[in-house]
N, C-alpha and C positions, 0 to 999 in steps of 0.2 A: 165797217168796211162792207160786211155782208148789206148792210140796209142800203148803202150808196150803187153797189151792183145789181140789188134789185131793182131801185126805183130807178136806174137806168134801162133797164129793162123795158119795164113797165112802158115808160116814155117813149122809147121807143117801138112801139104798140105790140109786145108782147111777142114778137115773133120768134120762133124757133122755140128751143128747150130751157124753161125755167134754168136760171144760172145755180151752179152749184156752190154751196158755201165753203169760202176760204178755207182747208185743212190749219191746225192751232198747232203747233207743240206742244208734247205732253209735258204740263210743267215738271212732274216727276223724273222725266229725261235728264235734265240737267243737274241733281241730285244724284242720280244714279250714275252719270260719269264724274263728277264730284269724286263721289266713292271710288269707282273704279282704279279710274288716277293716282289716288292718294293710295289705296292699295299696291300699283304699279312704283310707288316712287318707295314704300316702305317696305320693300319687298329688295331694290334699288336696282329694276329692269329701267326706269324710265329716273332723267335727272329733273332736279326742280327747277322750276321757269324764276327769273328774278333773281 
């Protein structure tokens, strides 16, 4: 995605401020509320989905 926004750029002869790279999600994020959750549901603040 990042390569397609540059060579847009480019193409379009470079004007203004170099485009900035997509921000990702930290894959770790979603592990971590994983946890979270399941702490929340064994605890039984929160019920389970399904």
């Amino acid at each position: 995605m990042d390569v397609l926004i540059a060579a847009n750029w480019q193409r379009g002869g470079g004007q203004g401020s170099r485009p900035k790279p997509v921000p990702r999600p930290d894959p770790r994020a979603e592990k971590r509320r994983r946890e979270y959750v399941g702490r929340l549901q064994r605890l039984g603040l929160i019920g389970k989905k399904g």
